[in-house]
N, C-alpha and C positions, 0 to 999 in steps of 0.2 A: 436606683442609681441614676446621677444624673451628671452635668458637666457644667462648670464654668469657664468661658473664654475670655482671654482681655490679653493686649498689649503688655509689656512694664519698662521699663528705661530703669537702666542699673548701672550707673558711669563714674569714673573716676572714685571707686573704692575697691579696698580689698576685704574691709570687713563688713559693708553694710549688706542688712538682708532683708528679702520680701519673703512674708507669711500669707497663706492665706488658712484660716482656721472654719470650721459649722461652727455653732452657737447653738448649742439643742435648748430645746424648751425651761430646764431646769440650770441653765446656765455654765454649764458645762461649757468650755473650749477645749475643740479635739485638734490637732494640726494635721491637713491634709494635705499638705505642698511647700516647700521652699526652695528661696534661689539666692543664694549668695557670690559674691567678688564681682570685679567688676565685667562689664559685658559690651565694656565698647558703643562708641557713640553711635547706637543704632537704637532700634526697636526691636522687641522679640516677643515671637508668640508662645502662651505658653495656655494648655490645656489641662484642670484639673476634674480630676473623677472624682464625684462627692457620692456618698454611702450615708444613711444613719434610717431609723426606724419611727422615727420621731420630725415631726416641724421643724427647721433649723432657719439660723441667718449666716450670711457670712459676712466672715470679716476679714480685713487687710490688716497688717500688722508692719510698719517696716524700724527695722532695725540700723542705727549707726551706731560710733564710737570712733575715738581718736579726736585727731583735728584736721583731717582730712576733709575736703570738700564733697560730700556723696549728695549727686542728685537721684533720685526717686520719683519716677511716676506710673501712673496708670491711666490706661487710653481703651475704648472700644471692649469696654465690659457687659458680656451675653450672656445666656444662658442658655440649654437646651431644653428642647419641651418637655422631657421626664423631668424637667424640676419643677413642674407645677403642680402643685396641693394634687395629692391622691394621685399621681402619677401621670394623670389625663389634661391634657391640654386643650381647654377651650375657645373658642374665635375669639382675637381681642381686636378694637377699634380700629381703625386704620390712624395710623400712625402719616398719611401721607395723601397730599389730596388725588381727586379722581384722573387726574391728568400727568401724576407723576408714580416711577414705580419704586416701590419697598425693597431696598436692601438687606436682605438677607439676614448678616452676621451683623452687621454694623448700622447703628442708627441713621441714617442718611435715605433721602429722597434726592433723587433724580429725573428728569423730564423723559415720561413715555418714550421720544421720541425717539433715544438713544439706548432704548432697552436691544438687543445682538444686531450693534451697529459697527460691532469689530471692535471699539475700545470700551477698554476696562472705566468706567465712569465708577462706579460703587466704590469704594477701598477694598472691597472683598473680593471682588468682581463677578457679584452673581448678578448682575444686570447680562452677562456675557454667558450664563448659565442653560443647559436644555434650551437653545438655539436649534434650531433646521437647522442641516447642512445645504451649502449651494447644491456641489455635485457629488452626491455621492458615489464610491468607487467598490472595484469588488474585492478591493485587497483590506479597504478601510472604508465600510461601509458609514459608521458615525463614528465624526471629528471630536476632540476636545485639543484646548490649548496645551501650548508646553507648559501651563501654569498650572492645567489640571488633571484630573485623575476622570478615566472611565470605569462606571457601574455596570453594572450584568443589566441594569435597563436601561441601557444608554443614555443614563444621565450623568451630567459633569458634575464633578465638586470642588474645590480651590486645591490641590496638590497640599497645601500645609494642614490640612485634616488629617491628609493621610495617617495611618499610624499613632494618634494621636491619641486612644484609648478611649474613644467615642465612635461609633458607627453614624455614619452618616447616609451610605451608598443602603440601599433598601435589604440585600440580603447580606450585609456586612463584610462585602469585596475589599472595604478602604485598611480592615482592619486584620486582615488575614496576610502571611508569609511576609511577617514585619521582621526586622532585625530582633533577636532576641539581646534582651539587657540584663545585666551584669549583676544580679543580686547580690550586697554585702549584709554583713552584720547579721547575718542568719533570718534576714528575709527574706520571703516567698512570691517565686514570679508566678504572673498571674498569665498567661496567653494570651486570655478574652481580651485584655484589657492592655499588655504590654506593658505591666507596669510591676514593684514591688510591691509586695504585703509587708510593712514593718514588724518586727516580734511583735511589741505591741497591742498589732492590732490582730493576732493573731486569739482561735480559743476567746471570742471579746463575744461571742453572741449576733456579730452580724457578721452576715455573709459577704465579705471585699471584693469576692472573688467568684464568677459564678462556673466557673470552671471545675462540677461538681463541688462547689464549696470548700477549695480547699484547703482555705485558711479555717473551717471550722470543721478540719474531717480530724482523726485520732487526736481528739483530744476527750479530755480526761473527766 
């Protein structure tokens, strides 16, 4: 199980819609995530949990209709290290020279200089990440911003992780006593993960859910 992150812009429509689908090896398209109508001239993050037992690609799909004007985009597309081959994550190059540091979520380099110099330089703002505190106090030993969220080992993570049905924080604080959602259509919430198990996908042979499995527990 692994996650993709990205941006999308979805404006001035009621019917147009973004897919995102795996592509397994034998060509199969499964739908993992969609977002439809319109979303207001902003940007929005959106975090999908991807599943399969097999190599996969993903793909974008967007949808219009009418004669309505629908803009669509996509900005600031990652991935999490469980989705690399075999699950395990190997060193990759530096993406950024000796003098500047690596952004986190978001492709961007920035100058050393301004690595926890109080502003957010990255878009993500892990340049502002697992900073020293100046003074620390006995009420609030280690600080994070009002932007971010604290781990059980005092490290920060961007607040919009939160809840977002990928663990980020090391013993999975980000993802624990999250608002529970609304399962329709005889879907299955899942805890771990915060999210619906579609019918579907349920009884399909892979595990969605690892919350004892169970989307593949009494079936048949």
């Amino acid at each position: 199980v692994c996650g993709v992150r990205f941006w999308f812009w979805l404006c001035d429509s009621r019917i147009g819609t973004l897919k995102v689908y795996t592509v397994e090896e034998h060509g199969m398209d499964i739908l993992m995530w969609s977002s439809s109508g319109n979303k207001g001239s902003r940007w929005t993050y959106a975090n999908v949990v991807l599943s399969s037992n097999s190599p996969f690609r993903i793909a974008f799909e967007a949808e219009v209709g009418g004669i309505e004007l629908t803009e669509i985009a996509l900005d600031d597309i990652s991935f999490t290290l469980e989705c690399m081959d075999a699950g395990t994550a190997t060193p990759q190059p530096p993406t950024c020279s000796t003098d500047q540091f690596t952004c986190v979520y978001v492709r961007q380099c920035v100058p050393l200089a301004v690595k926890c110099n109080g502003v957010e330089d990255c878009m993500d703002g892990t340049d502002e990440m697992n900073c020293p505190t100046e003074i620390p106090t006995t009420a609030s030993p280690w600080l994070c911003k009002e932007t971010e969220f604290l781990c059980a080992n005092k490290g920060c993570v961007p607040s919009l992780l939160r809840c977002d049905g990928v663990s980020d924080c090391q013993f999975n604080e980000d993802e624990t006593d999250c608002p529970t959602k609304d399962c329709f259509n005889g879907s299955l919430f899942c805890a771990s993960t915060n999210t619906c198990i579609p019918v579907s996908k349920r009884c399909d042979g892979i595990a969605d859910c690892f919350d004892f499995s169970l989307d593949e527990s009494s079936c048949s």
